[in-house]
C-alpha positions in Angstrom: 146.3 89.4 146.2 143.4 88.2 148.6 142.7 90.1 151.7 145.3 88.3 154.3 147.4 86.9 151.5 151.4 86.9 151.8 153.7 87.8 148.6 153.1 84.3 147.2 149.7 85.0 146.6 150.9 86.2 143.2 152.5 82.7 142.4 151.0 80.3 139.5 153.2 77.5 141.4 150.7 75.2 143.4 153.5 74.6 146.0 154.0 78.4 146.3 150.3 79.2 146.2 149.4 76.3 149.4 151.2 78.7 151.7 149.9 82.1 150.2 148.0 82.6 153.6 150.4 81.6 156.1 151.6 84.6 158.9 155.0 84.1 157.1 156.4 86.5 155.3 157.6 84.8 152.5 159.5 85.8 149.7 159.8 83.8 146.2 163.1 82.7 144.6 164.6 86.1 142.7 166.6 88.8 143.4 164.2 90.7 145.5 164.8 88.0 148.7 168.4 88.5 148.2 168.6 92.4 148.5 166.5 92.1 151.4 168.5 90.1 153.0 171.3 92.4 152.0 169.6 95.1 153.6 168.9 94.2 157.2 171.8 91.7 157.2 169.8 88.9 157.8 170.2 85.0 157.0 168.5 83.7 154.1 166.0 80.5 155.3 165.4 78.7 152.2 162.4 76.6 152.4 162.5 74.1 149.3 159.8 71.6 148.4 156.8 70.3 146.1 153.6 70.4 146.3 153.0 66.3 146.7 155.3 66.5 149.3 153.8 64.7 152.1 155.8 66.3 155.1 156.1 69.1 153.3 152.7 69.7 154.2 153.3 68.2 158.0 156.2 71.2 158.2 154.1 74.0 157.3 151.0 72.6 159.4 153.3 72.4 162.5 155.4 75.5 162.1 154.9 77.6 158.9 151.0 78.2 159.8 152.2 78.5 163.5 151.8 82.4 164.3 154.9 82.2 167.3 156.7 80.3 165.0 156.2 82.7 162.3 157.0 85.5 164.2 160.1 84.1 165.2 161.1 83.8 161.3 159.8 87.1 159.9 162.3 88.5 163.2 165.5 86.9 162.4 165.3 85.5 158.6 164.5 86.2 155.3 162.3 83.3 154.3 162.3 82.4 150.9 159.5 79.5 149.7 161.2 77.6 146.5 159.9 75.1 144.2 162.0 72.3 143.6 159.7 71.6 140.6 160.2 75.0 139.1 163.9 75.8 140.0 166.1 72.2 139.9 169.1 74.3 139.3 168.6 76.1 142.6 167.2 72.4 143.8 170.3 70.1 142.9 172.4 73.3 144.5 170.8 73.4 147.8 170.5 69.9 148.2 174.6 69.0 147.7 175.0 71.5 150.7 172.3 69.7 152.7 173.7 65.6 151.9 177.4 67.3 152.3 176.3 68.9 156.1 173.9 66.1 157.1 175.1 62.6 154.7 171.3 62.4 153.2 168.6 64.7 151.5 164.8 65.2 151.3 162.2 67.3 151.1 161.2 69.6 152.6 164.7 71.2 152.7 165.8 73.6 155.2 168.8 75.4 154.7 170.1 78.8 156.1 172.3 81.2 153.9 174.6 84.3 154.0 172.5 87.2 152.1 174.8 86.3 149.1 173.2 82.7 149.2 176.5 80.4 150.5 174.9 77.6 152.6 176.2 77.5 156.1 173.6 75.4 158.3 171.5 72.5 156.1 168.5 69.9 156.9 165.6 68.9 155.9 162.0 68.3 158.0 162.5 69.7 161.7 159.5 68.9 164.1 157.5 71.5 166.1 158.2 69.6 169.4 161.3 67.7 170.1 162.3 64.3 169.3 165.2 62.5 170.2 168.5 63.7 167.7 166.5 66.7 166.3 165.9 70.0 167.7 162.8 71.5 167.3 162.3 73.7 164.1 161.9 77.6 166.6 165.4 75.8 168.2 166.9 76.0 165.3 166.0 79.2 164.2 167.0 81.0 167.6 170.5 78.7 167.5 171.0 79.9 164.0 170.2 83.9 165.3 172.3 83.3 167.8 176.0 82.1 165.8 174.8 84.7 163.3 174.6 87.7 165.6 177.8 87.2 167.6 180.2 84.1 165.9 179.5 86.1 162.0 183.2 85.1 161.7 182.3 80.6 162.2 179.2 81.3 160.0 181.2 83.1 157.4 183.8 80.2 157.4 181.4 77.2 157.2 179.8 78.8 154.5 182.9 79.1 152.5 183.5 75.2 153.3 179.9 73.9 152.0 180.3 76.4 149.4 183.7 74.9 148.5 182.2 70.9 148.6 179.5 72.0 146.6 181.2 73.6 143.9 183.5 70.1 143.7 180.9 67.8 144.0 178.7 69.6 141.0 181.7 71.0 139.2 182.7 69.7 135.9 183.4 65.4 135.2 187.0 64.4 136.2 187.7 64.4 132.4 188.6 61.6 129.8 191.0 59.5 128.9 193.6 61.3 127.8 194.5 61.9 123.7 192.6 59.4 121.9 190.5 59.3 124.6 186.9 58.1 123.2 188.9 54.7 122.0 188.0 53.4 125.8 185.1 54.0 124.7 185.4 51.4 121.7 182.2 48.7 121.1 184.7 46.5 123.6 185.3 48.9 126.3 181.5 49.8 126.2 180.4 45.8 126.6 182.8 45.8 129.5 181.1 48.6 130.9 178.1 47.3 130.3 178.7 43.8 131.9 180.1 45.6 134.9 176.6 47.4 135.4 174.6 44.7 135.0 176.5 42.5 137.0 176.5 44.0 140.0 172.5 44.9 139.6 172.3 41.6 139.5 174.0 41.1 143.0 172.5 43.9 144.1 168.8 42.6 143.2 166.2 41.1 146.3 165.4 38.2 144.3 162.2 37.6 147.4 160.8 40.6 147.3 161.6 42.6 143.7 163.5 45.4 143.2 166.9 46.7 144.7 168.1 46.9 148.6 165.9 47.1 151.2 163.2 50.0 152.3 162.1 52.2 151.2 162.3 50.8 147.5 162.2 53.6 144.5 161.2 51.9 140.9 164.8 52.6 139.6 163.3 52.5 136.3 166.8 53.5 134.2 168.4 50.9 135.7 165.2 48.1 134.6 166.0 49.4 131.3 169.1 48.7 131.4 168.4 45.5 132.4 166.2 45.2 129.5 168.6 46.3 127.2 171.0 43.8 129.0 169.1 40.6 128.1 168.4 41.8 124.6 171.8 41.6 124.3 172.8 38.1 126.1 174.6 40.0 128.8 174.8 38.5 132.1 173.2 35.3 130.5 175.8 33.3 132.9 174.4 35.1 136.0 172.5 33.8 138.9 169.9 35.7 138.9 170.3 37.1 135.0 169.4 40.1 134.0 166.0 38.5 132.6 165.3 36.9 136.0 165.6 40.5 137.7 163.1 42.0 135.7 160.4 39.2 136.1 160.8 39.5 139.5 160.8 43.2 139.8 158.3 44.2 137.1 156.2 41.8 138.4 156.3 42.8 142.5 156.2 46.4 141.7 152.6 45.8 139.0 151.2 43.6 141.7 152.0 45.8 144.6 150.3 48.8 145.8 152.9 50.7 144.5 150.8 50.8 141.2 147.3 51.7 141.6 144.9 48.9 141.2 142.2 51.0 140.4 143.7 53.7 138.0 146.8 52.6 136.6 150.1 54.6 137.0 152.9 54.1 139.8 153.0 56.0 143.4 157.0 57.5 143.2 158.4 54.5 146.4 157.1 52.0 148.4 157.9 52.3 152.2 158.3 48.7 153.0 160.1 46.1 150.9 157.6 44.2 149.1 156.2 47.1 147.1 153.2 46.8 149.0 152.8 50.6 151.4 153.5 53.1 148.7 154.3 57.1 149.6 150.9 57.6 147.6 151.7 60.4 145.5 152.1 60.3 141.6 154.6 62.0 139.7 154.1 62.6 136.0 157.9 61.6 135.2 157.7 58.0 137.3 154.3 57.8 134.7 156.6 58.2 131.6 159.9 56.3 132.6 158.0 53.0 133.9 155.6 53.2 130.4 158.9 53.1 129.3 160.5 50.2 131.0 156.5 47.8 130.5 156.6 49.1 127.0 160.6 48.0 126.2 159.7 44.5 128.3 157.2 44.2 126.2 158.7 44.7 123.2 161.5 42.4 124.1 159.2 39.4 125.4 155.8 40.0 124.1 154.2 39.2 127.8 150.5 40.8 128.0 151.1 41.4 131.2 153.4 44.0 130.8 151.6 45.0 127.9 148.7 45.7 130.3 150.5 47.8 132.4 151.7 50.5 129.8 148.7 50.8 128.6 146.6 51.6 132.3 149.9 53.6 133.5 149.4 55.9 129.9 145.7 56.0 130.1 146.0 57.3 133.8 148.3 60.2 132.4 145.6 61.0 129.3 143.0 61.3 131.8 143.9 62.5 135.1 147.0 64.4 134.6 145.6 65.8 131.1 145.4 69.7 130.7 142.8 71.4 128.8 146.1 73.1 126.8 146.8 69.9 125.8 149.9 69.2 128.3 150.3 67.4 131.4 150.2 67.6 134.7 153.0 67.2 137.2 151.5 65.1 140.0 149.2 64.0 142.5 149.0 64.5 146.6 149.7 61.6 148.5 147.0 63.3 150.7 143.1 64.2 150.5 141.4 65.2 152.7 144.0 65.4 155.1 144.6 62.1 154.9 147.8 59.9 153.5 146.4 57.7 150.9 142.9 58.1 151.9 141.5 58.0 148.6 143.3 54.5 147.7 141.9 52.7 150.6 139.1 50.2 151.1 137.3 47.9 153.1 135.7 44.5 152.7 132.0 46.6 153.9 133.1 49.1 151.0 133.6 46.5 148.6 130.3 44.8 149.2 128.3 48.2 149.0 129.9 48.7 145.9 129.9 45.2 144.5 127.5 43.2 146.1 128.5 39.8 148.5 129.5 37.3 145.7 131.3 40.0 143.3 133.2 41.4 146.9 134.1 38.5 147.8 135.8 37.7 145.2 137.6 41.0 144.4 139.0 41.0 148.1 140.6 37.4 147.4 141.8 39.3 144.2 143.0 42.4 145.8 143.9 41.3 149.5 141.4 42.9 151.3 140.8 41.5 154.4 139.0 43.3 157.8 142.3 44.0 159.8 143.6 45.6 156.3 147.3 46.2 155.8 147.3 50.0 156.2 145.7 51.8 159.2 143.1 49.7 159.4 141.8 49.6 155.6 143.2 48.1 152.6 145.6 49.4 150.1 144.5 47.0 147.3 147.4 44.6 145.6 147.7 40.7 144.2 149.0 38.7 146.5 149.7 36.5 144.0 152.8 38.3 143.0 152.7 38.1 138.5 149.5 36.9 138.2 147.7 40.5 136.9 146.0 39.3 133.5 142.6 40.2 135.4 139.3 37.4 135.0 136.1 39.1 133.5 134.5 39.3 136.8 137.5 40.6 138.2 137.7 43.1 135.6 134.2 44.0 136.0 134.4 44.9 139.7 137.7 46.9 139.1 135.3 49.2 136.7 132.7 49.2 139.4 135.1 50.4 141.9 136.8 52.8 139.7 133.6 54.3 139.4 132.9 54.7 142.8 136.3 55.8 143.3 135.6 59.2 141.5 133.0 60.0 143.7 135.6 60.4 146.8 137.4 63.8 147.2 140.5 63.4 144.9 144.3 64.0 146.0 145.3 67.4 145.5 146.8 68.1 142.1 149.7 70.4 141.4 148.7 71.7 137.7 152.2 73.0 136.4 153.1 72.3 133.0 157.1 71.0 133.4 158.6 71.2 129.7 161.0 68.5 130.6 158.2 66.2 132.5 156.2 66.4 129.8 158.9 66.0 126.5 159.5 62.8 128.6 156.0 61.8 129.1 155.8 63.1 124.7 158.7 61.0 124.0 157.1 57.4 125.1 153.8 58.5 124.3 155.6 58.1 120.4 157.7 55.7 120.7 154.4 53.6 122.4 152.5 54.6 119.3 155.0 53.5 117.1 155.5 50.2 119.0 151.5 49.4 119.4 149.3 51.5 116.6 147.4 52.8 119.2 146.0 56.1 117.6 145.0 57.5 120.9 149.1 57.7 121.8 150.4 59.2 118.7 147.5 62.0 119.0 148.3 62.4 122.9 152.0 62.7 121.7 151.7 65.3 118.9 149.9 67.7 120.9 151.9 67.5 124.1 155.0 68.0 121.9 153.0 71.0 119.4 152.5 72.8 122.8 155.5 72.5 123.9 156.8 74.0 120.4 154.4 77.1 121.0 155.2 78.1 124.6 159.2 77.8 123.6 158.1 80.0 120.5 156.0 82.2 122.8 159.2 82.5 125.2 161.5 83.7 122.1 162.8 80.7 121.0 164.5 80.3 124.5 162.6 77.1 126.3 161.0 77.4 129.3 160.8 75.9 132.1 157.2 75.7 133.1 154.4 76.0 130.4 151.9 78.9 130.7 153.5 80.4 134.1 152.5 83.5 135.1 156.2 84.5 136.5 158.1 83.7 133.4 161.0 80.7 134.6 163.9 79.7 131.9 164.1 76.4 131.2 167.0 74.0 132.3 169.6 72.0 130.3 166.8 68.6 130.9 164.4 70.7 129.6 166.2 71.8 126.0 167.4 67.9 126.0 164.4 66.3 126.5 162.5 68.7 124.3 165.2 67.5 121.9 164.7 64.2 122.2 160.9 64.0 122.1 161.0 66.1 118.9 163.0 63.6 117.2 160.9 60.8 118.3 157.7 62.7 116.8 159.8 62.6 113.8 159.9 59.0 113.6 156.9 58.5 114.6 154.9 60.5 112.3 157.8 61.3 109.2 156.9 65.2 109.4 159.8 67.1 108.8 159.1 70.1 110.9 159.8 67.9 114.1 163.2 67.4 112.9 163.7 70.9 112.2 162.0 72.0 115.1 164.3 69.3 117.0 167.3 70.9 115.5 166.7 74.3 116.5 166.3 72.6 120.3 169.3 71.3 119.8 171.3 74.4 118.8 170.1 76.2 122.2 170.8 73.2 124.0 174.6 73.2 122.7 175.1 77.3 123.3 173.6 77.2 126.2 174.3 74.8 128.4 177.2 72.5 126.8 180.9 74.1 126.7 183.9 73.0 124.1 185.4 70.4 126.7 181.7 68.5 126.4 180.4 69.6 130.1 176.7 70.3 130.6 175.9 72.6 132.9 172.5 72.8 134.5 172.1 76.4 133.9 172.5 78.5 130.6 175.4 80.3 129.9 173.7 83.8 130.1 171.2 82.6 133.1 171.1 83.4 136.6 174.2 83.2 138.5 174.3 81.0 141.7 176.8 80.2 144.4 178.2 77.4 141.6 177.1 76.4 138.4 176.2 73.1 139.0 176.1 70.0 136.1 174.2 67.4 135.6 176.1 64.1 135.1 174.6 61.0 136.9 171.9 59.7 136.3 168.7 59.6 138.8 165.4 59.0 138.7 165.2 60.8 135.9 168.1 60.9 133.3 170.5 63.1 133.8 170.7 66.5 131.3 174.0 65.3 130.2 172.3 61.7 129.0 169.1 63.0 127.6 171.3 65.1 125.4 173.8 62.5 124.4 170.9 61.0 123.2 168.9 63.2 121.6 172.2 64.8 119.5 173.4 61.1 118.3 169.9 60.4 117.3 169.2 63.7 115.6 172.6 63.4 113.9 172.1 60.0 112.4 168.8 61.3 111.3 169.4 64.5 110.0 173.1 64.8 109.0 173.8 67.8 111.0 178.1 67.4 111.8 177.7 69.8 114.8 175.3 67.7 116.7 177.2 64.4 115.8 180.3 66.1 117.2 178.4 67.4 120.4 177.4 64.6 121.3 181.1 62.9 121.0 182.3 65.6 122.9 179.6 65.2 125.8 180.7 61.2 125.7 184.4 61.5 125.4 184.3 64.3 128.5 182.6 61.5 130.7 184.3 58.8 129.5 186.3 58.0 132.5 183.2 57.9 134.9 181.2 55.9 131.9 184.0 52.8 132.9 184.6 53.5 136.3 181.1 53.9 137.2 178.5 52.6 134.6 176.2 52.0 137.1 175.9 55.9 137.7 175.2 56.5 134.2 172.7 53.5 132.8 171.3 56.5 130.2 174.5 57.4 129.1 175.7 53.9 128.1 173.3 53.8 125.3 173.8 57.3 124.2 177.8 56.4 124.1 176.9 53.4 122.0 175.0 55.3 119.2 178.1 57.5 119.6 181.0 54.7 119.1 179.0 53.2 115.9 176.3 51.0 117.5 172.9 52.6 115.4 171.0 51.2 113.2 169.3 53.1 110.4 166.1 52.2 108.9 164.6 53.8 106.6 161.5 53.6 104.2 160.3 54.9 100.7 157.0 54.9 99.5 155.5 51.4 99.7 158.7 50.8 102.3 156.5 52.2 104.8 154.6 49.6 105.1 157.1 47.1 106.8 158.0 49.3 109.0 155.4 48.4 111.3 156.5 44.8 112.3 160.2 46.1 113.4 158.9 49.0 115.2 157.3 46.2 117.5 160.8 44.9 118.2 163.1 46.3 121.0 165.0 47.9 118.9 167.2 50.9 121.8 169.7 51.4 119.2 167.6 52.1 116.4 166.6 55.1 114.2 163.5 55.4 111.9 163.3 57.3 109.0 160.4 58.0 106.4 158.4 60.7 105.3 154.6 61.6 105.3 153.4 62.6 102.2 154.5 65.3 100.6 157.2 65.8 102.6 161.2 66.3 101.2 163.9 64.0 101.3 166.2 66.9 100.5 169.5 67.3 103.1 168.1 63.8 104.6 171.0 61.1 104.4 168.9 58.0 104.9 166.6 58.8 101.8 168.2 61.5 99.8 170.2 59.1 97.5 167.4 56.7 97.5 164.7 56.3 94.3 163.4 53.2 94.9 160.0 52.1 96.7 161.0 50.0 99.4 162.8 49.8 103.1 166.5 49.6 104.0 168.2 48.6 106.9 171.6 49.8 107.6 174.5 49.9 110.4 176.5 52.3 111.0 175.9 53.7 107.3 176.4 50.6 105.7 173.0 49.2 104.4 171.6 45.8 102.9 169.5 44.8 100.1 166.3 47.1 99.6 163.5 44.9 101.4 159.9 44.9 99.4 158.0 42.9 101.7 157.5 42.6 105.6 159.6 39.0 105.4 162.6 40.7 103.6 162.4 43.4 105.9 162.6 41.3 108.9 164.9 38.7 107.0 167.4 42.1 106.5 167.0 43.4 110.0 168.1 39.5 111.5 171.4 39.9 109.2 172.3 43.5 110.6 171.7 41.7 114.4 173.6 39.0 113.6 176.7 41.4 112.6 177.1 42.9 116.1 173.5 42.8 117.6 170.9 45.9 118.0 169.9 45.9 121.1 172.6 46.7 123.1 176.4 46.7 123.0 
């Protein structure tokens, strides 16, 4: 360590590292903290963040850098500095004790514990001077000494309450549906589940404005795909607004916003206001993959360039600023730069003509809505008032270069340079299935070296997957991780017809299922033979990422249609029928899981190529196809112990559902000709 530096000078985590030289003295997540706090019977302050995290940063500005303050801590706590990033086990733990004590959540995250780690006093930010309803941080700390050192018995009791609400809240689902459980689950039961979700995202859509509620707005992009998936299938046609209206309107507001970066491509992770116009300016590598996702499946489903547009700036912003020379990707960007919020987004109309000259400015600020009074502190955050209208004029275009260019001149937002296995399988998996979808070479080689890196660091880690890529404290990985891993595998499978992703995927698989997934189909966040916490928490609804227990519903079903394998067929059943209940009480909770459930109950189709076959796939790989598998091989490659092509001699493509398959296809017409029959049997896009 550096002269002055605390203990997390010795931290690869960028979070963990920004506070290296504060008078704190901090501890990292491990047993170490814990024993300390053991030994001089102290609370445990667990300090839990990321290192985007715009108050975050205000916290440890106003208190954590504050030498009184600090003094105060290193006195009367054990303070332990956590990324949320690095640990979401520890994460999703800490944070049911804070919404259970407080009714929300956030970061940064504040929350005291007995030396065993049992929550008993939870927030999140608390101010250095006080504002009305919250104490000020050093009051909290001296209230907390206080109850500690004479009312042990009150602390010892609220502790065992949170610890209690916890454990139910992140305990195992409330079960199925009894013997013969899965048949609620049936190709009806899943439609009504279905039309359940997307009705009431229907009612629940601002039809003005774009998205869902009020402010602040987050992209909700499993619940767009849903949507998609929805008006693939004629669900909701009857509704007013349908499912297809929603996503015009919200696709639309959120690309012309200033939620997505004008400039650079790729989404800010909310907007503050309603219109999707003030975003909280930092970039996460997951909001990256999952909205690809949702431009490239809207895309798919209506052709519209515009969306088209978007996937494409939104992936070439990941390939180039979040790229890492290993080959992986980056986790995120500050919403700060020079100790600014958004700073580097911001223009004015004097900016704009330096950059672009009087005729060329002028007619970029019309574009952008730049005006002198601006819209955030006095400069502009550039977006199209003309909310859909985003297919860019040549000049337009032109000055959009000219101001990217200028753009890198300025001192960028900080960047937080962990690789996240489960980020990046995500950000691997689209990256495929984008290739697939477009031809775009420059996707399919992005995708087969984030996934071939991720295959060497879990081979580096002893088969066991990590969670972090390259770390220099070695972290296990998480259920999402092995699932997503998983499920990105598979897709470089189909996208490139190597067998070793499928073997490789396989492999994933079997750690994910002795791991993390017990007989009664519960995933738990946390590996069987892992760290022990408070509670072992799962992982059942999804967020704004997809849940552990959706990713690997999804990866299993698709890996056992393509491989054959019984035991992950049957895993993923079991995962399905254990959540059952919530899957048609709730659907809305679990948007992820719905289509993992229908590959489950007999919803796939299979198609597969031989030879010259491979040729038509192309034109059905355009389609939206969320319920399809792709199988073929490169050359030289084995159809040995592969279903779909074992049994098959003949040069050309089938298409099959459920296992039953039509005529062999031999040109791109038949093929399409054979895929419209299979549709018109029970439709394949969506239940």
């Amino acid at each position: 360590m550096a002269t002055g530096e605390n203990r997390l000078g010795l931290e690869t985590s960028p979070y963990l590292r920004q506070h290296r030289f504060d008078p704190v003295d901090w501890y990292p997540w491990g047993k170490e903290a814990l024993e300390r706090a053991r030994e001089l019977d102290r609370p445990l302050f667990l300090s839990i963040g990321y290192s985007a995290c715009h108050w975050c940063h205000v916290m440890a500005h106003e208190s954590f850098s504050d030498p009184a303050t600090a003094a105060q801590m290193n006195e009367s706590v054990v303070a332990v500095k956590i990324d949320r990033e690095e640990h979401p086990d520890v994460d999703a733990l800490y944070m049911e004790s804070v919404v259970t004590a407080t009714g929300q959540g956030g970061w940064p995250m504040s929350v005291f514990c007995t030396p065993d780690g049992r929550p008993f006093f939870a927030g999140t930010y608390f101010p250095s001077v006080p504002r009305p309803g919250m104490p000020t941080f050093r009051q909290v700390l001296a209230a907390v000494a206080e109850v500690w050192q004479d009312r042990r018995a009150e602390v010892e009791a609220q502790a065992d309450a949170l610890a209690k609400a916890v454990a139910e809240r992140l305990g195992p689902p409330s079960g199925g549906l009894g013997p013969g459980g899965a048949g609620g689950l049936s190709p009806a039961g899943l439609r009504a589940a279905f039309e359940a979700a997307t009705r009431r995202l229907c009612e629940m859509a601002d039809m003005e404005n774009g998205g869902f509620g009020s402010a602040p707005k987050f992209p909700q992009p499993l619940l767009l795909d849903l949507l998609v998936r929805a008006e693939s299938a004629g669900i909701g046609r009857g509704l007013s607004p349908s499912p297809g209206e929603v996503l015009e309107k919200t696709l639309s507001a959120m690309a012309s916003g200033g939620l997505y970066d004008q400039v650079g491509g790729g989404f800010s992770r909310y907007s503050v206001d309603a219109f999707f116009l003030v975003p909280h300016f930092e970039k996460m590598l997951y909001d990256q993959a999952l909205l690809a996702r949702v431009y490239l499946h809207a895309w798919q489903l209506t052709g519209d360039g515009r969306w088209r547009q978007v996937l494409d700036e939104s992936l070439s912003y990941v390939l180039t600023k979040l790229r890492a020379p290993s080959g992986g990707l980056f986790s995120a960007e500050d919403a700060d730069s020079e100790g600014e919020e958004g700073r580097f987004y911001l223009w004015s109309p004097a900016e704009l003509e330096e950059v672009l000259g009087p005729q060329l400015a002028a007619a970029a600020a019309e574009w952008y809505g730049v005006s002198e009074e601006g819209n955030f502190e006095g400069r502009s955050i550039l977006h199209r008032p003309v909310v859909g209208d985003i297919i860019r004029p040549a000049e337009i275009e032109r000055a959009r270069g000219l101001l990217q260019e200028r753009r890198e001149s300025r001192v960028r937002p900080g960047l937080d340079d962990k690789v996240i296995t489960e980020w990046n399988a995500l950000a691997c998996a689209v990256l495929a299935e984008a290739a697939a979808a477009t031809g775009e070479a420059r996707y399919a080689r992005a995708a087969t070296e984030v996934g071939d890196l991720l295959v060497a660091a879990r081979a580096g880690s002893g088969g066991r997957t990590p969670r972090v890529v390259g770390a220099g404290r070695p972290i296990d990985g998480v259920a999402g991780d092995c699932a997503a891993l998983a499920g990105a595998l598979v897709r470089l499978f189909e996208l490139t017809g190597e067998r070793r992703y499928l073997s490789l995927a396989s492999e994933v698989a079997d750690e994910l299922v002795a791991g993390f997934v017990e007989g009664d189909g519960t995933v738990y966040t946390t590996r069987r033979d892992g760290e022990a916490l408070i509670v072992r928490p799962t992982e059942r609804q999804d967020g704004v990422i997809p849940s552990a227990t959706s990713t690997a519903v999804l990866a299993l079903a698709r890996l056992g249609l393509l491989f054959g394998e019984e035991r992950h067929a049957r895993a993923a059943e079991r995962i399905v029928e254990a959540h059952a209940r919530e899957l048609l009480e709730a659907p809305l909770a679990l948007p992820e899981l719905l289509l993992g459930a229908e590959l489950v109950s007999g919803g796939s189709i299979e198609i597969a190529a031989l030879g010259e076959g491979v040729r038509f796939l192309a034109p059905l790989r355009r389609r939206f196809l969320p319920n399809a598998v792709f199988c073929f091989l490169a050359e030289g490659e084995s159809k040995a112990g592969l279903p779909l092509l074992e049994e098959r001699s003949e040069e050309a493509l089938y298409v099959c559902r459920a296992g039953a398959c039509r005529l062999p296809a031999r040109s791109e017409e038949e093929a399409e000709r054979e895929l419209a029959a299979v549709l018109g049997k029970g439709g394949g896009g969506a239940p």
